[in-house]
N, C-alpha and C positions, 0 to 999 in steps of 0.2 A: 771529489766525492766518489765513492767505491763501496762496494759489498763483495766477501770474500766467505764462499761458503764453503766452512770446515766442518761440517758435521750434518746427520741426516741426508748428507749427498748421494743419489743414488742408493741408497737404502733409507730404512725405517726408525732408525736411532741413532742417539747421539747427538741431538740437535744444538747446531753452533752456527749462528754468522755473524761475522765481522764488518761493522760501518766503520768505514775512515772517513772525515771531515774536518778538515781545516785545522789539523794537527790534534783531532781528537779520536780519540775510538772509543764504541762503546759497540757490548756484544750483545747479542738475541738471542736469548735462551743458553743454557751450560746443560748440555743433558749426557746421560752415560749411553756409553756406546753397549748394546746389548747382541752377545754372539760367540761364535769359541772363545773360550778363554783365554789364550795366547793373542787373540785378535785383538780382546776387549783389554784384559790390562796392557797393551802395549796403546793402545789408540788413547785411553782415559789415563795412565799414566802421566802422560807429558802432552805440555797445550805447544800448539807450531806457533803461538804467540808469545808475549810475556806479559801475563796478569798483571805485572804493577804497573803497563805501560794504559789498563783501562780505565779512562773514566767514569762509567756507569756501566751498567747492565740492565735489560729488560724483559722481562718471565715471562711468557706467554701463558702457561699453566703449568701446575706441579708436578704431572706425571713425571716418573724417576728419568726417562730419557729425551727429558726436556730442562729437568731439575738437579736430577742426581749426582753433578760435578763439581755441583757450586761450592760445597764445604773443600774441595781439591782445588777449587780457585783461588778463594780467600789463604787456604796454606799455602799456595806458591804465589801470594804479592797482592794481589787485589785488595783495595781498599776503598774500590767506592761503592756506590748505595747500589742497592734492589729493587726496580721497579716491578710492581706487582698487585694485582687486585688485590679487596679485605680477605677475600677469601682463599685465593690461592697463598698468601701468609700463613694463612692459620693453616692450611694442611701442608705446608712445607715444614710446620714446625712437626708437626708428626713423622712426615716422611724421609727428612732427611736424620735424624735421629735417627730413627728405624735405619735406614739405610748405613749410617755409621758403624750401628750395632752388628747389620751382621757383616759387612767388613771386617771391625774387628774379633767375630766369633769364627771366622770364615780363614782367615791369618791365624786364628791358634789355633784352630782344627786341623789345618795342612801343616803348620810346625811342627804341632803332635806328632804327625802322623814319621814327622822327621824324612831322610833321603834323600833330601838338598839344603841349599844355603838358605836362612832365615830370611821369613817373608813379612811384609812391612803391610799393616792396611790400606790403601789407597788414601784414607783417609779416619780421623778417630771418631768421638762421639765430641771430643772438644774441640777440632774442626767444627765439626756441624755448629753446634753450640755458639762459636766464635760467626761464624756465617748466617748466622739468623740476627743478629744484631745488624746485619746490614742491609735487612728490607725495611721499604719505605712503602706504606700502601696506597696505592691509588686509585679513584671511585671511575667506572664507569662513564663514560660521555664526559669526561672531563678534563680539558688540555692540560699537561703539565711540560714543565723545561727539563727536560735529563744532560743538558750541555749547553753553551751560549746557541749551541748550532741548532739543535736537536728539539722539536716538539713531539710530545707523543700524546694520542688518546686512544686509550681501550674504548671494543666496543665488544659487546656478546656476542662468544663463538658459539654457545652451545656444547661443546663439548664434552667439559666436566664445570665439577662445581668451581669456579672462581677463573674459567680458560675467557681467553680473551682474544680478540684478534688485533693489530697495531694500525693505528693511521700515524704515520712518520713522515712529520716535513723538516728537510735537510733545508738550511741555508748557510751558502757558502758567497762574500762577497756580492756579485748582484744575481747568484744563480741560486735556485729553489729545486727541490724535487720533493715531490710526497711522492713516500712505499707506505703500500701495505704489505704487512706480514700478516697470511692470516691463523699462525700459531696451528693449532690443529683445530679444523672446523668440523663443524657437530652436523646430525645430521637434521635437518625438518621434521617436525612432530613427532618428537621422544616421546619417552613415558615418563621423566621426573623434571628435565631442564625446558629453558627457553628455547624458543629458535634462534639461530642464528642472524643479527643483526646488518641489516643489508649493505653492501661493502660500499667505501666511501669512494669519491672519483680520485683518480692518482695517476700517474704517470709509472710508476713500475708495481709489481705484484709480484710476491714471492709467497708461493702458494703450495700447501702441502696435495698429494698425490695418492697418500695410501691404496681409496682405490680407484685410482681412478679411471681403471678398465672395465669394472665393473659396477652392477646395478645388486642392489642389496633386494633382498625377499622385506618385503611390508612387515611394517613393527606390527601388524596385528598379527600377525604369523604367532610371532613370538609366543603369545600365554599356547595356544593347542599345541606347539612343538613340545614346550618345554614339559607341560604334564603330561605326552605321550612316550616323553622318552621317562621321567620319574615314574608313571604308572608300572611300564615297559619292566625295571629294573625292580620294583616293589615286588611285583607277581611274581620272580622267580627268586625274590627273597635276599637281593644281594645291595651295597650301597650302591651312592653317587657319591664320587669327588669331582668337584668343581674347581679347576685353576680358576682364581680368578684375581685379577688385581685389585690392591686391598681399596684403592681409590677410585672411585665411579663405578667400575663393573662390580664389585660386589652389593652396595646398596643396590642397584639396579636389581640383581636377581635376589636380592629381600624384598624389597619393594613388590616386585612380581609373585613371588613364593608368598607374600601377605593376603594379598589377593585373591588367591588360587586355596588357602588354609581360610580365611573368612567366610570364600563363596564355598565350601564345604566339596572343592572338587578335585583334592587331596585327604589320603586318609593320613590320623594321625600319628605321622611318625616325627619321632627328632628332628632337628636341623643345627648343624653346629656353622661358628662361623669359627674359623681357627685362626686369627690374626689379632695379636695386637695393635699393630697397625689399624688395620680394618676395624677395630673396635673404636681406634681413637676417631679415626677420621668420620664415622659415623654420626659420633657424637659433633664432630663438625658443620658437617648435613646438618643437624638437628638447629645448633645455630643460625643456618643463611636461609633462612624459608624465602630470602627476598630470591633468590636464584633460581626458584620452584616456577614451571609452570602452573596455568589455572588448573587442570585438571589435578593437580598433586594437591592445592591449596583445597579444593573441595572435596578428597579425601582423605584429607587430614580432618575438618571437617565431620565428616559420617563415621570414620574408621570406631571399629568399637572400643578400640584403645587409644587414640589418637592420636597412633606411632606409625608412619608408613615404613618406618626400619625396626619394626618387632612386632612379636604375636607369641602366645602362649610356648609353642612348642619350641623356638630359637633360642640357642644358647649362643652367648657371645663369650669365647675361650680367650682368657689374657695369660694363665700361667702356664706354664709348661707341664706341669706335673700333671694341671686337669688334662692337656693335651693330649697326654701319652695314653691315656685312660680311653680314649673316644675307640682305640681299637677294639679293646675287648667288649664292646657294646654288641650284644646281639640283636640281629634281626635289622628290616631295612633301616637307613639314616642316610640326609642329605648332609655331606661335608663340604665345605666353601671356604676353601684357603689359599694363600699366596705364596710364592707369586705364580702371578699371569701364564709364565712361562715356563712355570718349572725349573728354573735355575737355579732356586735356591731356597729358604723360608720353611716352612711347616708342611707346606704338599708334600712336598718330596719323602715324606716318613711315611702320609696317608697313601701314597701312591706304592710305595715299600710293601706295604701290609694289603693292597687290592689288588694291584692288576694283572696277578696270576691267578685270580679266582673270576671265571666264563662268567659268573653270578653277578658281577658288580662292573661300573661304568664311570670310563672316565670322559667328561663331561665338558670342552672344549667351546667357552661361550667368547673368545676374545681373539685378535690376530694373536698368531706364533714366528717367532722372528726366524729365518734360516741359521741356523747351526745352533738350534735352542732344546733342548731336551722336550719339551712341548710339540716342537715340530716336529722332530723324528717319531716322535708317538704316533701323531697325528698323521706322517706322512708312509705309515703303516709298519714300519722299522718291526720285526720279530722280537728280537731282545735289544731290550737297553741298562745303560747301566746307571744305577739310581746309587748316591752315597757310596761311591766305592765297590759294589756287586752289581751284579748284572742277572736281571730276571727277564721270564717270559712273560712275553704281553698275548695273556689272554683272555682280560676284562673288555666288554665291548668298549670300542672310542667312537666316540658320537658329535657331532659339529654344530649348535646351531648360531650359524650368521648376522641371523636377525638383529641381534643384540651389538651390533657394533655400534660403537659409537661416532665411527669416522665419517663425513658425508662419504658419498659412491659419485659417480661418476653423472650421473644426475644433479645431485645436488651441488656438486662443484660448480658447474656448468651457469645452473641457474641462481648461483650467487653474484658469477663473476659477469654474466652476460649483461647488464646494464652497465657495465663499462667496458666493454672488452674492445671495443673499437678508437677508446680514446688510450688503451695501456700502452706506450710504447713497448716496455719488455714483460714476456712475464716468466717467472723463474719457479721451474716444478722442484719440489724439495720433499722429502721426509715419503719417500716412496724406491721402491726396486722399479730397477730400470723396463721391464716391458711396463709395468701399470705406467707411468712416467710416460712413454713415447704412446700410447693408445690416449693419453689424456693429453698430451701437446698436440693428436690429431685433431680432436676434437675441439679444442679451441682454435685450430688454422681451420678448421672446415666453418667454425661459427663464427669468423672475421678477425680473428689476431694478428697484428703484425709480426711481433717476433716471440718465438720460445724459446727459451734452451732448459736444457736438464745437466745443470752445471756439477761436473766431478770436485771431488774432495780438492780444497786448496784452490780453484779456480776463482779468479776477479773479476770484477764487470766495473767497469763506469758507468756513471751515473749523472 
């Protein structure tokens, strides 16, 4: 038995590992690796494995660099099943679609544009298509068999809507081992999901990291940050654009902006949400109310619409043509579009047409991955260059943290500390290497035997 971690090692995306057991494999998570582009199509390119050699697969959740590779799997071989909650199904049908789509608008735009050899999508829309046929969904607290060897049961990560964390018992002849994976953990008393469901006993943990150097500002923070930086930007008359990923973070700041327009402590202006995507997966939300904490359930409840994802003045944008239209709108407006990162999607036009006017704010509610056009904004870059031209940044950029969804360095701690003395290994993942070593102190200072922070391609027994 063996775990070989290819992806999210030492950094934030891309999440891939590898179980071998008793002449089986089966992977955890396919996500895209998100970062320069020469970095990213050469890493998501080609798997250091071969797909038709896997039995199964297991999602931990949908976000794209945990998801986004999976239509690239299935075209190069794979042909076994998807394990996956009800929910993270249903928004992979949205997202990897989407994610096809702009592959293939992303390959004719740079064909277009011509000056080298023809470039191929990483993957089509009928990849994706073919790859959704291969999830099988499974509920919550409930063991299933993913291989004669292999038991698995989700339990609530908290994260996003349909994440989950893995309890994995391996049997091999007369040896056992249960891992936990605990996919991306959410953090304690959100404002839409459950908390995090308390980790099961096991013998290894392979644990994500993001922050785990740091302690996050209290979700209450959140509503007075966020309407002093919208007031902020109103008074001198200029927009907001908001990256935000179309899955979790964006209902999140609808959900809040419903709030903040109901209790009458916004005035009324527009608010666009500019995603397709984001329109669909909303309507997904709308679906799993079972995934809702109490507090969502009794404002749905009261709400005077009794929609915690809409309210009069939101517009939810699915065509393009209304999209191009949002610029010439005068006077202030809140824009909410993908992606996350600015890599690619509909921001990147809204940000075209802002962030050389002092008047308007770009609006930064999510991590930014290094060498992401998000980060260099954020990490105060003068000019950057957006679609081909290069403008000056001098829209305010403004951060607030609150709203991550990742646990910090706290809540990591206090998930994993009722078993941290029985874990024999535990293995930090889906984090940069200082959060990573300030989080493996922390767990040898609170009684861990061993940690490592395993590099790309590295093995472990099991």
């Amino acid at each position: 038995m063996k775990i070989t971690f290819w992806g999210a090692a030492r950094t934030v995306t891309g999440s891939q590992h590898l179980i071998d057991i008793a002449g089986e494999r089966v992977l955890l998570d396919c996500g895209l690796y998100q970062g320069r582009r020469d970095d990213a199509n050469s890493i998501n390119q080609t798997f250091p494995f071969d797909p038709a050699s896997l039995q199964a697969m297991v999602l931990s959740h949908a976000h794209i660099d945990h998801s986004g590779n999976i239509p690239n799997l299935v075209k190069q071989g794979f042909t076994g099943p998807i394990h996956a909650t009800f929910a993270t199904e249903d928004i992979c049908h949205a997202m990897l679609m989407d994610s096809a789509k702009i592959q293939e608008e992303d390959a004719k735009f740079l064909n277009k544009r011509g000056g080298g050899p023809m470039i191929e999508p990483l993957y089509t829309m009928a990849d994706a298509e073919l790859a959704l046929t291969r999830f099988k969904n499974e509920a919550y607290d409930k063991p299933f068999q993913v291989t004669p060897n292999m038991q698995v049961r989700f339990g609530e990560a908290g994260h996003m809507l349909g994440s989950a964390w893995e309890h994995i018992r391996l049997t091999e002849v007369e040896k056992t081992a249960n891992v936990v994976f605990s996919g991306d953990l959410g953090r304690f008393g959100v404002t839409i999901l459950r908390d995090p469901a308390p980790m099961p006993t096991a013998d290894y943990l392979v644990i994500e990291g993001t922050y785990g150097g740091r302690t996050h500002a209290p979700i209450s923070d959140v509503l007075p940050e966020l309407k002093d930086a919208i007031m902020r930007v109103i008074r001198r008359g200029g927009k907001i654009v908001i990256p935000a990923f179309a899955v979790g973070r964006t209902q999140e700041i609808v959900y809040h902006l419903n709030g903040l327009f109901n209790t009458h402590q916004l005035p009324n202006i527009p608010v666009f949400v500019d995603s397709p995507l984001a329109c669909n997966v909303t309507q997904v939300f709308k679906s799993h109310p079972e995934c809702f904490n109490q507090d969502v359930v009794e404002m749905l409840e009261n709400d005077q619409d009794g929609d915690a994802f809409g309210f009069p003045r939101l517009r939810y944008v699915r065509q393009a043509e209304e999209s191009k239209t949002i610029k010439d709108f005068e006077g202030p407006a809140i824009i909410i579009s993908a992606s996350g990162m600015c890599e690619n999607g509909r921001v990147l036009h809204h940000l075209r047409n802002t962030i050389e006017d002092k008047r308007n704010m770009v609006l930064f509610v999510s991590f930014q991955a290094p060498g992401t056009l998000g980060r260099r904004i954020l990490d105060g870059e003068p000019r950057v260059r957006i679609l081909g031209e290069t403008f000056n940044v001098r829209a305010e950029i403004h951060q607030i943290q609150s709203f991550s969804g990742h646990a910090d360095c706290h809540d990591l701690l206090k998930w994993v500390q009722p078993n941290l003395e029985m874990l024999r290994k535990i293995f930090i993942v889906h984090s940069e290497i200082d959060q990573a070593e300030i989080l493996a102190r922390s767990f040898q200072q609170a009684g861990a035997r061993e940690v490592h922070i395993p590099a790309r391609g590295q093995a472990f027994e099991l």
